[in-house]
C-alpha positions in Angstrom: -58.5 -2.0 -46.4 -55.6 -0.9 -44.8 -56.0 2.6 -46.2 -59.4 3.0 -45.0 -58.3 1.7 -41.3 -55.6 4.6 -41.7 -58.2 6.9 -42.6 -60.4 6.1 -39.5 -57.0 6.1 -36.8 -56.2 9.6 -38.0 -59.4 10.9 -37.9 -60.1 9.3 -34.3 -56.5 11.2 -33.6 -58.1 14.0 -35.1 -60.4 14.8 -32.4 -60.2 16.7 -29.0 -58.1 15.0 -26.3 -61.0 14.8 -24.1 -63.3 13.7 -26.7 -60.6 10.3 -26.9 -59.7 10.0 -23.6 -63.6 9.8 -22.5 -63.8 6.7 -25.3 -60.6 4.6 -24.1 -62.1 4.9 -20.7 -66.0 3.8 -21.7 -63.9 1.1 -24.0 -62.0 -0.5 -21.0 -65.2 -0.6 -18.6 -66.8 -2.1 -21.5 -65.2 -5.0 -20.8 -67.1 -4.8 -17.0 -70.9 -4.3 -18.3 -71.5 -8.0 -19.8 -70.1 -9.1 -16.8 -72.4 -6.9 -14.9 -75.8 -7.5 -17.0 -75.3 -11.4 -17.2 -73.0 -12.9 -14.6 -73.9 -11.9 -11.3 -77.7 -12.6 -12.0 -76.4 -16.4 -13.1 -74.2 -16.5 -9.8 -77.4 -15.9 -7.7 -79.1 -18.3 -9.5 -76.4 -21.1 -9.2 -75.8 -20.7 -5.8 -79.1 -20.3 -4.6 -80.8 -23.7 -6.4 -82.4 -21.3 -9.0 -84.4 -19.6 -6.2 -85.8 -16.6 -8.7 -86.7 -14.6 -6.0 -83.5 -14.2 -5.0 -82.4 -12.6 -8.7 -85.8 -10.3 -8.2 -84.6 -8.5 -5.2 -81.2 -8.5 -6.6 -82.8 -6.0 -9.8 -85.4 -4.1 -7.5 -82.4 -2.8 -5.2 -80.6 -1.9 -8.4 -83.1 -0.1 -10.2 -84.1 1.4 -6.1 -80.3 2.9 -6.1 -80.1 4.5 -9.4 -82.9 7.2 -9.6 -81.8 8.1 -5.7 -78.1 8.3 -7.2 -79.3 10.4 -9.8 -80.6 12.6 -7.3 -77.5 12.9 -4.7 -75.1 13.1 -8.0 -76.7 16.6 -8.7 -75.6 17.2 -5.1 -72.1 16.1 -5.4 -71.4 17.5 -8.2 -71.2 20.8 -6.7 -68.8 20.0 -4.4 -66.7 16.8 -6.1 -64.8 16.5 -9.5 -67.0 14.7 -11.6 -63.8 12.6 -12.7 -64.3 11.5 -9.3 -68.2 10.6 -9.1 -67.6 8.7 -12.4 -64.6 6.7 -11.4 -66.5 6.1 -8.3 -69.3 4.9 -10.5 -66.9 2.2 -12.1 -65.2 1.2 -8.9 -68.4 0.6 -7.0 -69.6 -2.1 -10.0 -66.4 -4.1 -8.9 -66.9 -3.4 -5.0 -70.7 -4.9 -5.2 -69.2 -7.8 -6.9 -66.8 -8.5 -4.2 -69.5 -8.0 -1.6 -71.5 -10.7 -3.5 -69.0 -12.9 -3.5 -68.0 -13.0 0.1 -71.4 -13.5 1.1 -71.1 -16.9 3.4 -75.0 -17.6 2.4 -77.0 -15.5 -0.1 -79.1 -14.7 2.0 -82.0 -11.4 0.9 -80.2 -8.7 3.3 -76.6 -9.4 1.5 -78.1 -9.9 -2.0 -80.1 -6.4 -1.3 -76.8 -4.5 -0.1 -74.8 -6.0 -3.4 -77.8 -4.7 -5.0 -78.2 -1.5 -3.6 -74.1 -1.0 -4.4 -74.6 -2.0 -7.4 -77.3 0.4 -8.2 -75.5 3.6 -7.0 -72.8 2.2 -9.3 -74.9 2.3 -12.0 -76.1 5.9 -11.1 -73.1 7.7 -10.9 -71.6 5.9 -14.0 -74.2 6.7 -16.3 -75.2 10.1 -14.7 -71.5 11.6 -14.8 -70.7 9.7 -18.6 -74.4 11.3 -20.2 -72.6 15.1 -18.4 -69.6 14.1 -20.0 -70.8 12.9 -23.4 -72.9 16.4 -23.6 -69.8 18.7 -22.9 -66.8 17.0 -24.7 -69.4 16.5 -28.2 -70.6 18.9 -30.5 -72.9 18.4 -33.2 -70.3 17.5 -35.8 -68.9 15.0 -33.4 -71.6 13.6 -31.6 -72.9 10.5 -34.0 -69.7 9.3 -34.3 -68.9 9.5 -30.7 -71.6 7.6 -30.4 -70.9 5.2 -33.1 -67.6 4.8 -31.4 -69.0 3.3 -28.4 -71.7 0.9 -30.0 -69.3 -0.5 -32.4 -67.0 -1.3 -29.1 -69.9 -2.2 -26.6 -71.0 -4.4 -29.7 -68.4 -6.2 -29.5 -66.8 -6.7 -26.0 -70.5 -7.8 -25.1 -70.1 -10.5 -27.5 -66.6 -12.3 -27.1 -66.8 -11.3 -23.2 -69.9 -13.2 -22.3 -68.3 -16.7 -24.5 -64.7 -16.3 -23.0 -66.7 -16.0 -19.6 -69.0 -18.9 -20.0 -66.3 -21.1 -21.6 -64.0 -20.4 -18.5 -66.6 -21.4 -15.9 -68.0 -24.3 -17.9 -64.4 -26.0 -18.2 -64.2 -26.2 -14.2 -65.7 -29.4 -12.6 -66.9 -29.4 -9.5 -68.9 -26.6 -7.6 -65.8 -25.3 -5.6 -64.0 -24.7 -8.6 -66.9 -22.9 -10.3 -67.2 -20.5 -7.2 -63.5 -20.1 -7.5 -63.7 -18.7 -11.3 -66.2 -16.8 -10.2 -63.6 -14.7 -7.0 -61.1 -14.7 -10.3 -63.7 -13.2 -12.4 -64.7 -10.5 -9.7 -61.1 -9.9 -8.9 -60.4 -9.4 -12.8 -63.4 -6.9 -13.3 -62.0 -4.6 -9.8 -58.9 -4.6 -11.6 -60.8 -3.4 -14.8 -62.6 -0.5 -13.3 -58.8 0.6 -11.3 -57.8 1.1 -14.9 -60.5 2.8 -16.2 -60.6 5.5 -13.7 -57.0 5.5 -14.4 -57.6 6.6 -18.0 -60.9 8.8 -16.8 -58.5 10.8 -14.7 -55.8 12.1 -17.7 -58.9 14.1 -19.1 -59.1 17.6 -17.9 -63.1 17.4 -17.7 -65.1 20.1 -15.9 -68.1 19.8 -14.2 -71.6 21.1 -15.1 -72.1 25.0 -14.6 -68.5 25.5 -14.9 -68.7 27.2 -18.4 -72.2 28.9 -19.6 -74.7 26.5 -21.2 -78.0 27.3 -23.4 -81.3 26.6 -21.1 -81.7 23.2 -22.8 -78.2 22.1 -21.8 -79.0 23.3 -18.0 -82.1 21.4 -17.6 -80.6 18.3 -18.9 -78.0 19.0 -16.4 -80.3 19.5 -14.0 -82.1 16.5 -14.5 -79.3 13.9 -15.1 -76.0 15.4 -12.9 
């Protein structure tokens, strides 16, 4: 057992230095996306008397700010670093969090800005990582790039939903419920700090910096 764990470190240590540095930064904002997919959508509920409407505008301003992201990235990218656009990507997820959480009354125009936020998080994240995925793989490195980051997700999004839920189900009264959630918020900010931290010792180059095949300029075209 201990052999074959051997066997998969050195060959993980065997790959480019981008290639590794792009994994340890999706495997720390792992840790954000349960958070992210479950949390905040229970957090509107509880504090809004189960008021689904509430969680429905929430999801439309999301899934509003991610193809309109998709579209400025493109933009950007010709005149930011795209270790930039995707930190910002991470660091947004924890900024909508915080606007959701100092809202005095969810009301729809705060719940629509967290939303909105959250959706041109979600747009430079996944926009810049798919660019980056592309360019620091090959095709003898790509499924288990891949299979890197599904074993991980796998995971975190298992054990990070239970620790979660077990946290704010031990606290009693509403007060201290809203207060695990701040801590929570203030926990994932932290998460996405580190991750750009990480993001930013890679020496990645943005789209149309080196010469691509046709194919890999219309996927660049379409997703950057």
């Amino acid at each position: 057992m201990l052999n074959k764990l051997k066997i998969e470190i050195n060959h993980f240590n065997s790959q480019p230095h981008n290639f590794r540095i792009l994994i340890f930064t999706n495997l720390v904002y792992a840790f954000v996306l349960p958070v992210i997919d479950t949390f905040v959508a229970a957090y509107i509920m509880r504090n809004t008397h189960g008021d689904i409407t509430k969680v429905v505008i929430y999801q439309l301003t999301i899934y509003t700010g991610i193809p309109l992201t998709f579209l400025l990235n493109g933009w950007l990218l010709k005149h930011f670093d795209i270790r930039k656009l995707y930190s910002a990507g991470m660091m947004l997820s924890g900024v909508s969090m915080i606007v959701m959480m100092s809202l005095q009354e969810l009301n729809t125009v705060g719940i629509a800005s967290a939303g909105m936020i959250m959706g041109l998080s979600f747009g430079f994240y996944w926009a810049n990582r798919d660019c980056l995925a592309l360019s620091i793989t090959n095709d003898g490195n790509r499924n288990y790039y891949y299979g890197m980051e599904t074993l991980f997700y796998t995971i975190i999004s298992v054990l990070v939903p239970i620790t979660i839920g077990l946290f704010i189900d031990s606290q009693i009264s509403d007060a201290q419920k809203h207060t695990a959630y701040v801590i929570i918020t203030g926990v994932v900010f932290l998460i996405t700090v580190a991750a750009s931290i990480v993001c930013f010792r890679g020496t990645f180059k943005n789209p149309g910096e080196k010469n691509t095949s046709s194919l890999s300029f219309i996927h660049s075209g379409t997703n950057c």
